[in-house]
Structures are given as structure tokens and as C-alpha cells.
N, C-alpha and C positions, 0 to 999 in steps of 0.2 A: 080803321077801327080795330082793337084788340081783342081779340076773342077771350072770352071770361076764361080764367084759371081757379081751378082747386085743390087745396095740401089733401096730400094721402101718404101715410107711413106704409112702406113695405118693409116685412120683419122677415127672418130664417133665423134658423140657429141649426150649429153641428152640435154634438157633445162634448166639442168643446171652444166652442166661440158660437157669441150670439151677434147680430148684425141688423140693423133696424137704420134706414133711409127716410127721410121727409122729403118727397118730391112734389114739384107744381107739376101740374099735367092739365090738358086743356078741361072744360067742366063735360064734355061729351066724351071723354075717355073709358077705354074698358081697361081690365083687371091686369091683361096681359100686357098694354099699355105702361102702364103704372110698375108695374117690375121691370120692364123692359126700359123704364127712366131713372129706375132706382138705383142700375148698376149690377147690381148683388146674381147678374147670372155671369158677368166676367169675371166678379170675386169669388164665387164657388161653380165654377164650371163643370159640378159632378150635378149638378140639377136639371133636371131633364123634366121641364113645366108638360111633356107630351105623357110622362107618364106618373105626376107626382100631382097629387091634392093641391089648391089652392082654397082661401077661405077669405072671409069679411070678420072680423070678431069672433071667431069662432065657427062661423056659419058657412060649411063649402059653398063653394060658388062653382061658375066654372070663365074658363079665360075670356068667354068674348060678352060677360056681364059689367054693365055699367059701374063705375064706382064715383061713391059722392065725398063732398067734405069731409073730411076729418075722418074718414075709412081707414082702417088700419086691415091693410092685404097682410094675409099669413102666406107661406109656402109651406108646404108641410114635406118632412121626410119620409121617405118609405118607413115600412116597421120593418126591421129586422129581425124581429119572432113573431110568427101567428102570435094573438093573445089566447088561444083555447090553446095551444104548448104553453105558456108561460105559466097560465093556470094550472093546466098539466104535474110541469117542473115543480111547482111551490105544494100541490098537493102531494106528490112526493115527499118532497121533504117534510114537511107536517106530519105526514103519516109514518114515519122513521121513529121505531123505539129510541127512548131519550135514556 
């Protein structure tokens, strides 16, 4: 007997390539499962799931949460600026006689 299967996309993107997988994975499957069928940590081997966000549609998750049909797993990148600097930066510059 065949253990049930369910599709889940897992997505990443750099700043400059985006990457999105449709894989089968058993219907008992967790998060980290499902990226770990998707490939995408051999094709971008600078991701590091022990210290980088993962999500469901938006929604963090974390790696050892179940994922269902048609779930579409994010990876997320580190930020490269606090956003209270980047706020920062732009209020500067706004505040610059014109």
C-alpha cells in the first residue's frame, strides 16, 4: 500500500534569481522535509535553514511544522539592514536642504 502524497512549492529568491520547486512529499511531512526534497539548499548552499526564517504563505513557521496541500514553503533571507537604519538613512536624506 502507498503512503498518500502531497504537492508543496518551495520558493527562495536572491537579488538576483528567484527559484520556486513543486515537490511530492509524503502527507505526514514537515517544512524542512519539503525543502530538503525541493533541492534549492544544493542550488543555493549560502542558506543556512539553522539560522534563516522559514514561512507557509507568508506565515513563519518553523522547520519541524507540518505542511499540507498546495502549501507554498518560503525561505527567507537574512536582512542586510536593520529596518530602524534604513529608516534612519531615508530620514536623512529627506531632511537634506533641496
Amino acid at each position: 500500500m502507498t503512503r498518500p502524497r502531497i504537492t508543496v512549492e518551495v520558493v527562495y529568491a536572491t537579488p538576483d534569481e528567484q527559484a520556486a520547486r513543486t515537490v511530492q512529499v509524503p502527507a505526514s511531512a514537515t517544512v524542512a522535509q519539503a525543502i530538503a526534497a525541493s533541492g534549492l539548499l544544493a542550488q543555493f548552499p549560502r542558506i543556512d535553514l539553522a539560522r534563516q526564517a522559514v514561512g507557509i504563505f507568508g506565515l513563519r513557521v518553523r522547520l519541524t511544522d507540518s505542511v499540507a496541500d498546495g502549501d507554498r514553503v518560503e525561505i527567507y533571507r537574512p536582512l542586510e539592514l536593520d529596518p530602524k537604519e534604513m529608516r534612519r538613512r531615508r530620514a536623512r536624506r529627506s531632511a537634506r536642504p533641496k
